[in-house]
TORPA-202633 format. One line per 4 residues: number of its first residue (from 1); their letters; for each residue x, y, z of N, C-alpha, C, CB. Coordinates in nm, 2 decimals. Glycine has a CB too. Example, Ala and Ser with C-alpha at 12.3 -4.5 7.8 and 13.67 -1.06 7.14 Angstrom:
BEGIN
1	as	1.32,-0.57,0.78,1.23,-0.45,0.78,1.32,-0.33,0.78,1.13,-0.45,0.90; 1.28,-0.22,0.71,1.37,-0.11,0.71,1.29,0.00,0.79,1.41,-0.06,0.57
END
This chain:
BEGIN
1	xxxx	14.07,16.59,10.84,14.00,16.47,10.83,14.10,16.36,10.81,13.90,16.48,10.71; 14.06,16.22,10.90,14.17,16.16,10.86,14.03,16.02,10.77,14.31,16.10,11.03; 14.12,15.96,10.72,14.07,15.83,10.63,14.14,15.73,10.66,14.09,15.84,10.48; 14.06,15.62,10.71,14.10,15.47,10.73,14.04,15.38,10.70,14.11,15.44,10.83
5	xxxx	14.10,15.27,10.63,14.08,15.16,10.65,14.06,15.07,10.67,14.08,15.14,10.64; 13.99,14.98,10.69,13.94,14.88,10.86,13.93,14.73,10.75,13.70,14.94,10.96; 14.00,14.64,10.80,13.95,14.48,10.73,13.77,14.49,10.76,14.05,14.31,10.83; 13.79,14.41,10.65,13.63,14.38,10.60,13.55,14.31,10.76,13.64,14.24,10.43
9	xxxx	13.64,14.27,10.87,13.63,14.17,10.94,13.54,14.28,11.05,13.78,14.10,10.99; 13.62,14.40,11.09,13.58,14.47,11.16,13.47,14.56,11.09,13.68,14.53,11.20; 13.45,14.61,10.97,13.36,14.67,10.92,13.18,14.62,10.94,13.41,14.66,10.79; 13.26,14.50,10.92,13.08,14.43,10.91,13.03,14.45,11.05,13.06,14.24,10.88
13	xxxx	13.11,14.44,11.17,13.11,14.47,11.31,13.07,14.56,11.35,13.20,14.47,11.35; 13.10,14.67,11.27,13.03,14.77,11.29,12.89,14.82,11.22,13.12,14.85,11.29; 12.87,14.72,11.10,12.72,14.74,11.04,12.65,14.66,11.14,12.69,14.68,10.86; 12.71,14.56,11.15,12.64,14.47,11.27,12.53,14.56,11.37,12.77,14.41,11.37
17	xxxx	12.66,14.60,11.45,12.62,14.68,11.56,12.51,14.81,11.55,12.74,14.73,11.61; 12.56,14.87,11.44,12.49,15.00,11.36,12.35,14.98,11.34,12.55,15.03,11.22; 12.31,14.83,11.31,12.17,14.79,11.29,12.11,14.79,11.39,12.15,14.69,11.25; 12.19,14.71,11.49,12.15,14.62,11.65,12.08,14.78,11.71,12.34,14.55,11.78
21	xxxx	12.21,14.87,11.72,12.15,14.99,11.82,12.09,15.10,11.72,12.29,15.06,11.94; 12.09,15.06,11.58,12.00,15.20,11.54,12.07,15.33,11.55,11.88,15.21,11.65; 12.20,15.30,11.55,12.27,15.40,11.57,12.36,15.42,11.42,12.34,15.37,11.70; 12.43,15.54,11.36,12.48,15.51,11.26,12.67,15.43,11.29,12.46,15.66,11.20
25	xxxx	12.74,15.41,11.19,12.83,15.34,11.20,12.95,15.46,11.22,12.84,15.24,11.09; 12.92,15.61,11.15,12.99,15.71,11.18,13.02,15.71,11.30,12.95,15.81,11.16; 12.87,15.72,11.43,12.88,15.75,11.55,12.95,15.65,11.59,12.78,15.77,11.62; 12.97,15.56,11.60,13.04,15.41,11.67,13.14,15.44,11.65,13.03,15.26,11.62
29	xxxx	13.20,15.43,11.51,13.34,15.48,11.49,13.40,15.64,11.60,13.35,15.51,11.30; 13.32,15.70,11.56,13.36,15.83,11.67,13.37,15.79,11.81,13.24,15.96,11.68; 13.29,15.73,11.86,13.25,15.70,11.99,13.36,15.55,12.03,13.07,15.67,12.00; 13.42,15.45,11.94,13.54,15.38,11.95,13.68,15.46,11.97,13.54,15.30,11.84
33	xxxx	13.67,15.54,11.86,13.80,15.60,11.89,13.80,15.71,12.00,13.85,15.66,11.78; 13.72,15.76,12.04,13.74,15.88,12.17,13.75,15.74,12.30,13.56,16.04,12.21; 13.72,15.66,12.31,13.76,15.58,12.40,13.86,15.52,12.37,13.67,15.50,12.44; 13.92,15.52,12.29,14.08,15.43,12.29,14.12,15.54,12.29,14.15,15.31,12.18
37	xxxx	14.10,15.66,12.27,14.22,15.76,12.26,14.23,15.81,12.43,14.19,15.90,12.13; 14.11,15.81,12.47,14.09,15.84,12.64,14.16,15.75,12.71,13.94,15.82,12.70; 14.15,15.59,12.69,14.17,15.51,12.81,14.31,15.53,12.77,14.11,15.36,12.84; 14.40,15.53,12.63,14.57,15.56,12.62,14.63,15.66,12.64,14.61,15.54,12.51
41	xxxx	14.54,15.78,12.67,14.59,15.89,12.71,14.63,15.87,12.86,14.49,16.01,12.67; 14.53,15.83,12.97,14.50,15.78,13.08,14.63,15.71,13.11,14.37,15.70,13.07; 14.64,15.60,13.02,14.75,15.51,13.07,14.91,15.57,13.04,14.73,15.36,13.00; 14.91,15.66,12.96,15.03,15.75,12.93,15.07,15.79,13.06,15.01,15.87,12.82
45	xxxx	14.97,15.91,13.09,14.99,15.97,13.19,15.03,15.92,13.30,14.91,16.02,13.21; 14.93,15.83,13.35,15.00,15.74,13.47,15.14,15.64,13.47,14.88,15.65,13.52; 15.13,15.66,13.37,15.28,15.51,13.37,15.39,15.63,13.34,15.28,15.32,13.20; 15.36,15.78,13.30,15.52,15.90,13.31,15.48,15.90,13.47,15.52,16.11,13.20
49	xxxx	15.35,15.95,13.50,15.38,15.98,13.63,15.45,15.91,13.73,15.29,16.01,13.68; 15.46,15.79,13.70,15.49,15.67,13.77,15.66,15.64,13.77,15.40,15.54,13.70; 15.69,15.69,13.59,15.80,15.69,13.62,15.87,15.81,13.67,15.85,15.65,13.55; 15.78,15.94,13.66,15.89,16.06,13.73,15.90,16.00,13.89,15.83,16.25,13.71
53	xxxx	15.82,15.99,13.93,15.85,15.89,14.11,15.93,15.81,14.11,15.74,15.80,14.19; 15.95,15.71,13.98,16.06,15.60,14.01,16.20,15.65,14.02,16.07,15.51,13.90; 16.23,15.79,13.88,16.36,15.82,13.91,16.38,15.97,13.99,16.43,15.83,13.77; 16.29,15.98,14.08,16.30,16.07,14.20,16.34,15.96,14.33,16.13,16.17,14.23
57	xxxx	16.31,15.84,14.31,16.32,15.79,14.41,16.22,15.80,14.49,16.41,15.82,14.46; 16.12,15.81,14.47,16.02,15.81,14.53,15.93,15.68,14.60,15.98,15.86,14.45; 15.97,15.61,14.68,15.94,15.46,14.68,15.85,15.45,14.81,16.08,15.34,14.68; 15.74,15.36,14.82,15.72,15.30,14.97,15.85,15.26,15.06,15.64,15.16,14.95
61	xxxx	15.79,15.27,15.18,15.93,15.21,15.28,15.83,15.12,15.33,16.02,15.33,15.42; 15.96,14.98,15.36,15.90,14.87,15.39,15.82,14.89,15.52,16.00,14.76,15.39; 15.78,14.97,15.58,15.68,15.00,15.63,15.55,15.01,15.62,15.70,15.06,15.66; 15.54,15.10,15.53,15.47,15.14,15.47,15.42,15.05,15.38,15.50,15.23,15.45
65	xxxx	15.49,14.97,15.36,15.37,14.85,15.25,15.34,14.77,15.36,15.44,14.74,15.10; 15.43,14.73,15.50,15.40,14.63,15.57,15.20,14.67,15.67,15.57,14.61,15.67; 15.23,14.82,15.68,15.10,14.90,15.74,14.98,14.88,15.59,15.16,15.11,15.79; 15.02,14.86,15.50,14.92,14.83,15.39,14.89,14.72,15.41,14.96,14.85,15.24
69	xxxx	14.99,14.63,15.40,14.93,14.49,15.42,14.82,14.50,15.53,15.05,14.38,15.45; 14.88,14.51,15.64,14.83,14.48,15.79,14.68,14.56,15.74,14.94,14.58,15.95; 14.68,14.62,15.64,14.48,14.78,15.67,14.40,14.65,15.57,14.49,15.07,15.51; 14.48,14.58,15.49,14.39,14.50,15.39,14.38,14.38,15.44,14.43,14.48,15.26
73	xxxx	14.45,14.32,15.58,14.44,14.18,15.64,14.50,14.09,15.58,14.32,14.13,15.66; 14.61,14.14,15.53,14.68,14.02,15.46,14.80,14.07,15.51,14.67,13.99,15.30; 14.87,13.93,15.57,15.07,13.89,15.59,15.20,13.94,15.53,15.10,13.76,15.53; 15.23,14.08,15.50,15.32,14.07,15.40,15.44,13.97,15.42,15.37,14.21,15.37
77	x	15.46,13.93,15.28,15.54,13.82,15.32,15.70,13.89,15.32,15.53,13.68,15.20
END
């Protein structure tokens, strides 16, 4: 179990809401944090995966972005 503390700022935010949807403030809190822990897991993954390609060398060839440009109708400059 973990225990946190929240400023008084955000708390009410969440009685707020807790009223609004009739929902308890436990679930919100559960349901806030599996979405920040989802979308930061998400962005972990992709920005290692991004860098194991960077130091493989793994890059577009100016071709290949110039054939991207050309599929989306735009100039590469």
């Amino acid at each position: 179990m973990i225990k946190v503390t929240v400023p008084k700022s955000i708390a009410s935010q969440f009685e707020q809401l807790a009223k609004i949807t009739q929902r308890s403030e436990s679930s919100l809190i559960h349901e806030a944090l599996s979405r920040y822990l989802d979308s930061e897991a998400w962005q972990v993954l992709e920005i290692t995966q991004a860098l194991n390609e960077a130091n493989a060398g793994d890059f577009a060839s100016a071709s290949e972005v110039s054939a991207l440009f050309n599929r989306l109708g735009k100039p590469a400059s």
